[in-house]
C-alpha positions as CSV (number, residue, x, y, z in Angstrom):
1,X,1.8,-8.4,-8.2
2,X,1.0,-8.0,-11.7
3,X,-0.7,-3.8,-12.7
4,X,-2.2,-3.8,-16.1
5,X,-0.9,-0.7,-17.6
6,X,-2.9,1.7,-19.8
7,X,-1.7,5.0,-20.8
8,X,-4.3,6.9,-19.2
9,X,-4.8,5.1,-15.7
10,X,-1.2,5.4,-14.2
11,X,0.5,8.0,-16.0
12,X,-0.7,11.1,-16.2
13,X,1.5,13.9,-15.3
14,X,0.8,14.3,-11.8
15,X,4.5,15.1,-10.4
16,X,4.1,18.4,-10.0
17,X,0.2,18.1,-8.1
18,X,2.1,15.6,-5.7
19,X,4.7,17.4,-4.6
20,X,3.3,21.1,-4.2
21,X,-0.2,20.5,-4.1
22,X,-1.8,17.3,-3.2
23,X,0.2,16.0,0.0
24,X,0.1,18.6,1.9
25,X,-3.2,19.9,1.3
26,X,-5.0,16.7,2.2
27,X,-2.5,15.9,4.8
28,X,-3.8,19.3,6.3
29,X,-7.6,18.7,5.1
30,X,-6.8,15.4,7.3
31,X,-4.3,15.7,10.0
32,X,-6.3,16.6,13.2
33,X,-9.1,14.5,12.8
34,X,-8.0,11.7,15.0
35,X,-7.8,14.7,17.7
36,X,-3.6,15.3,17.2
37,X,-2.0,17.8,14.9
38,X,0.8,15.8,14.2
39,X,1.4,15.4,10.3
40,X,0.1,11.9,10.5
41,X,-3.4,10.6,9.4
42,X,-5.0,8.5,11.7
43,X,-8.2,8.5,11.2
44,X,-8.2,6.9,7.6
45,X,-11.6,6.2,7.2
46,X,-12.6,9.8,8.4
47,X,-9.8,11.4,6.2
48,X,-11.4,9.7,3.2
49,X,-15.0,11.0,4.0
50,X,-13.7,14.3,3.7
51,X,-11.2,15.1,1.7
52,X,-12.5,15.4,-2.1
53,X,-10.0,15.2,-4.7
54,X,-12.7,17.3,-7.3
55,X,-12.1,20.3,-4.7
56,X,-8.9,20.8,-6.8
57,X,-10.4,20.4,-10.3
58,X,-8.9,23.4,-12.8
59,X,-11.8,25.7,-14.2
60,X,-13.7,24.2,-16.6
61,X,-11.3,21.0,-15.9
62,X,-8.6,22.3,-18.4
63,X,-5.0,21.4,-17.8
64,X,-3.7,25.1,-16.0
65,X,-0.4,24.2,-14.3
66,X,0.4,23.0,-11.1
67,X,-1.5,24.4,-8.8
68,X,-4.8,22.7,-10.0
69,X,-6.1,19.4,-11.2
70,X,-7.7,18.8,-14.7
71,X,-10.3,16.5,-15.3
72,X,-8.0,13.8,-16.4
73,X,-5.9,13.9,-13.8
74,X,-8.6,13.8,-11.4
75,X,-9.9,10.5,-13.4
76,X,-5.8,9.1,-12.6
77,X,-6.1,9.9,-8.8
78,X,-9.4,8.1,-8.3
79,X,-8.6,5.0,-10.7
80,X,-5.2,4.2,-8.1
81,X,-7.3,5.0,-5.2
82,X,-9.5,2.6,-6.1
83,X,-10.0,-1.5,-6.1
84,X,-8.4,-2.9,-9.8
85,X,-10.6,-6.1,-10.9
86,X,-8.5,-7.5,-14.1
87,X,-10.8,-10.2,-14.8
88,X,-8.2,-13.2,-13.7
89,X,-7.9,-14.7,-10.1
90,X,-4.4,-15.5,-8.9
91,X,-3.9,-17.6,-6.1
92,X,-7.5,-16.9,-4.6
93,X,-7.4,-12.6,-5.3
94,X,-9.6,-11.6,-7.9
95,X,-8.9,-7.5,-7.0
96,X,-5.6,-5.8,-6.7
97,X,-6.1,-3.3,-3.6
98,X,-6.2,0.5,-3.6
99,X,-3.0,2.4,-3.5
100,X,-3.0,4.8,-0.4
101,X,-1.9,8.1,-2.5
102,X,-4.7,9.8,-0.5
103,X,-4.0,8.6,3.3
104,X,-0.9,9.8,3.8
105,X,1.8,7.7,1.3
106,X,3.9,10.3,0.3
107,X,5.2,8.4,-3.1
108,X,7.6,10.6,-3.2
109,X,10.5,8.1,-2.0
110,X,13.9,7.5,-4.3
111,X,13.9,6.3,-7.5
112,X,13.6,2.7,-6.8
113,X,16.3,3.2,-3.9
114,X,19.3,3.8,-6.7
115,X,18.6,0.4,-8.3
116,X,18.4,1.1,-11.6
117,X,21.1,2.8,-13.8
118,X,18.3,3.9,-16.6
119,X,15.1,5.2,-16.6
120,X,12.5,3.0,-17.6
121,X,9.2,4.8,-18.2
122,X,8.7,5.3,-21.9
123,X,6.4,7.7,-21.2
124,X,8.1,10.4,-19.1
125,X,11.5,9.2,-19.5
126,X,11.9,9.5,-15.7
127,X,12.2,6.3,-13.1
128,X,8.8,5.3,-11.3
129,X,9.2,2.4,-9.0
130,X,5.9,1.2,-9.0
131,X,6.1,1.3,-13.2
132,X,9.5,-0.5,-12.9
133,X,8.2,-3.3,-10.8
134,X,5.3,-4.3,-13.0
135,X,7.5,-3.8,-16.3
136,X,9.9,-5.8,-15.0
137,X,7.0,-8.2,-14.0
138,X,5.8,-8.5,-17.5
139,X,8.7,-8.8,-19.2
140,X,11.0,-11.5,-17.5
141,X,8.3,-13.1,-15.5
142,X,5.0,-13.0,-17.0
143,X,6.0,-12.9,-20.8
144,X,9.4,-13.5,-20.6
145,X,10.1,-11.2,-23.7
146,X,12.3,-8.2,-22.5
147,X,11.2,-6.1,-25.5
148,X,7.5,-6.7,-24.7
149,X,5.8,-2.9,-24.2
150,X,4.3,-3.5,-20.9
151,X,2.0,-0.4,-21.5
152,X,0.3,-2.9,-23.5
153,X,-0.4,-5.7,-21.4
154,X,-3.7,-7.2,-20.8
155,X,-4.1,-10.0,-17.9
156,X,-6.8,-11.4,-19.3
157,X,-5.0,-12.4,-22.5
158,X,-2.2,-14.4,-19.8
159,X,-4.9,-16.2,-17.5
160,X,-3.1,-19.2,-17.8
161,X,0.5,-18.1,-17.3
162,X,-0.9,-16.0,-14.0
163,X,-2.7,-18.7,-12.7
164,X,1.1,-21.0,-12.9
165,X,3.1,-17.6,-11.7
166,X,0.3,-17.0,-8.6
167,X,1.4,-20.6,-7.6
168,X,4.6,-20.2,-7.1
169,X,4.9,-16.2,-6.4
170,X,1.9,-15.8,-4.3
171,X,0.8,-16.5,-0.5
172,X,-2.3,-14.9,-0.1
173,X,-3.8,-18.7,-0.4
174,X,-1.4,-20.1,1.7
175,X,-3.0,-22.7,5.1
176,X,-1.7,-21.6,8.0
177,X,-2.6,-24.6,9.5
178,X,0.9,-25.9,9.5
179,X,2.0,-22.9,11.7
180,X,-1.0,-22.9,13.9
181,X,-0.8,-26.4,14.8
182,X,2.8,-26.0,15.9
183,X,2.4,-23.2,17.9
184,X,3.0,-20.1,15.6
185,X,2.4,-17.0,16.5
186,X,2.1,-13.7,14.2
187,X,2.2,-10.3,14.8
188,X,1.5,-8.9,11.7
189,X,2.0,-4.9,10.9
190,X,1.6,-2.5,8.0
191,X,2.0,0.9,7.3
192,X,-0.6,3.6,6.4
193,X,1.8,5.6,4.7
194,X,3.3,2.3,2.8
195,X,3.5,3.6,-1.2
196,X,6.0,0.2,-2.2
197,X,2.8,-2.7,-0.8
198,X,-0.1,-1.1,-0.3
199,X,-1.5,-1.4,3.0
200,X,-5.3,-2.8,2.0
201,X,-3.1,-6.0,0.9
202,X,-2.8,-6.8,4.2
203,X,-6.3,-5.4,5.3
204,X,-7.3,-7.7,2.7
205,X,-5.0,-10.4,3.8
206,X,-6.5,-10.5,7.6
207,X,-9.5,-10.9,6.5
208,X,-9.2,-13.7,4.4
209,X,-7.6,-15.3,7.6
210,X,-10.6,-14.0,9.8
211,X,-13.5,-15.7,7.2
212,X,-11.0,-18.7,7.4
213,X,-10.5,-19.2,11.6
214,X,-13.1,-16.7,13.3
215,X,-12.3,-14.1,15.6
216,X,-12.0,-15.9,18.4
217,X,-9.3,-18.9,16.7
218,X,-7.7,-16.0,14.9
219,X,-7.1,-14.1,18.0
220,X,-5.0,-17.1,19.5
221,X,-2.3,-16.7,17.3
222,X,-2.6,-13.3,15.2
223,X,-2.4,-10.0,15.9
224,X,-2.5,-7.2,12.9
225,X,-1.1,-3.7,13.9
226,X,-1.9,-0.5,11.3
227,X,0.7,2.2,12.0
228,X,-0.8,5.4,10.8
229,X,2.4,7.1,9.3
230,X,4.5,4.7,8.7
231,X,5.7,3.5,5.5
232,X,8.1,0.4,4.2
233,X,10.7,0.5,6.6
234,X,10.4,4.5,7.1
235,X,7.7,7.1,7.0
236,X,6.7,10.1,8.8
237,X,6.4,7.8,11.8
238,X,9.2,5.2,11.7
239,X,7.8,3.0,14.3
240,X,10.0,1.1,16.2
241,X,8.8,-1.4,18.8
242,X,10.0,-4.7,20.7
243,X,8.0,-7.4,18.6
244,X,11.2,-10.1,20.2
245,X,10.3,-9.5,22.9
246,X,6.3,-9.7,22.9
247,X,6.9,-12.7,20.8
248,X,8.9,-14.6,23.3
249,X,6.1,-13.8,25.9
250,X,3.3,-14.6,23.6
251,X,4.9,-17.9,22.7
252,X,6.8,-19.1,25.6
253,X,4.4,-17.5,28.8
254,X,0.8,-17.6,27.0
255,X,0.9,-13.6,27.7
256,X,-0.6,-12.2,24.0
257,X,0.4,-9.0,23.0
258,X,-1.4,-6.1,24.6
259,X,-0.7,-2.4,25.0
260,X,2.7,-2.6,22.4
261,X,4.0,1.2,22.0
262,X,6.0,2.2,19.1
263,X,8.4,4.7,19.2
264,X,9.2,7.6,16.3
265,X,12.9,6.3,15.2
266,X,13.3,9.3,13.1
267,X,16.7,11.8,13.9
268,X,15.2,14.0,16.3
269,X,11.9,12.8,17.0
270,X,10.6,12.6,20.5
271,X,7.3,10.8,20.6
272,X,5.4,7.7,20.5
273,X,2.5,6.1,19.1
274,X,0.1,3.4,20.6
275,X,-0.3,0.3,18.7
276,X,-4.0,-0.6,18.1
277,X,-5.1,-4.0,17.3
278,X,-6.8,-3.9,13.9
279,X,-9.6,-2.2,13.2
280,X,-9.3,0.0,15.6
């Protein structure tokens, strides 16, 4: 994965909005659409039809504190939660996803888990872990200059070095042919609340697969779980479920997966969660 930075798409100083303002409000606007007040989003496609990040805008779109948005903030939420096309294809991807920062990823995890001793945005002089990991992208992978200002960096001016780095980095090209024709089988699953890989990488992912195989080829040897709530290995929902065990069925008795349940591993939850084939 390789962001192009600029000043004004990423950074802009929405702390504040995330943690008072914007999570819970749209988690609310959102919640009980799938029919279950239960602090999850569901119903993604619903919850983006109508929730309106402008319904926050500050009067006259003026920066006034945290309890409002200003224009340019406003501009930063719908730039991540939108497709990025930065003019170079790597390893068959010629867009870079959305980021779910409006369906229910709370981005609001530790500062990339304790792994770094020093902050590393210039910017706010505080730790972002989706910064770090395309800084750190830029400057020991891409470039390979470690004083290279990655606020800077433009993909299109490093077509040739992606195109080598997608080779060897990347498997969204990958055949599964191999696999197939050995008997693989694939239960593939993905948060909704996911805010380290975004989620629509692997919507993207399946589909790729699905324009590759057909429904019906596909279906013999895939199946792609979305768990609304949960994120990348924890979440509001930590879903736990026995993929050994419907693996070992799948492969060994013909019996594909069907009617998987996951359970809410968090301390103290009691509840579970049906697993529903992709897209439903």
């Amino acid at each position: 994965m390789v962001i192009h930075f600029q000043r004004d798409r990423f950074f802009m100083p929405l702390d504040a909005w995330l943690h008072n303002l914007g999570i819970y409000c749209h988690i609310s606007a959102c919640d009980d659409l799938d029919g279950a007040s239960d602090g999850i989003i569901s119903h993604i496609s619903a919850c983006n039809a109508a929730f309106d990040i402008a319904s926050f805008r500050c009067q006259d779109g003026t920066d006034a504190g945290d309890t409002c948005l200003s224009d340019a903030q406003i501009q930063a939420v719908r730039l991540i939660t939108s497709e990025y096309k930065p003019g170079v294809t790597i390893a068959g991807m010629d867009t870079f996803p959305k980021w779910p920062f409006l369906e229910g990823a709370p981005f609001q995890g530790p500062s990339n888990f304790g792994l770094l001793r020093q902050p590393s945005n210039p910017i706010t002089g505080k730790e972002a872990l989706l910064y770090s990991a395309g800084d750190q992208t830029v400057k020991f992978i891409v470039t390979r200059n470690p004083q290279f200002d990655a606020m800077t960096f433009d993909p299109q001016e490093w077509k040739d070095r992606l195109s080598v780095l997608g080779s060897i980095m990347d498997v969204t090209d990958v055949s599964l042919d191999g696999f197939l024709s050995k008997g693989g089988k694939i239960i593939l699953i993905h948060g909704t609340a996911d805010d380290l890989i975004t989620p629509h990488n692997s919507i993207a992912y399946y589909q790729r697969q699905l324009s590759r195989y057909g429904q019906d080829r596909l279906d013999s040897f895939l199946r792609f779980y979305m768990i609304p709530g949960y994120g990348h290995g924890f979440g509001k929902f930590n879903a736990k479920y026995d993929s050994l065990d419907a693996l070992e069925n799948w492969v060994e008795n013909g019996r594909a997966p069907s009617g998987l349940i996951a359970v809410d591993g968090n301390p103290g939850a009691n509840r579970s969660h049906p697993m529903c084939e992709w897209p439903a």
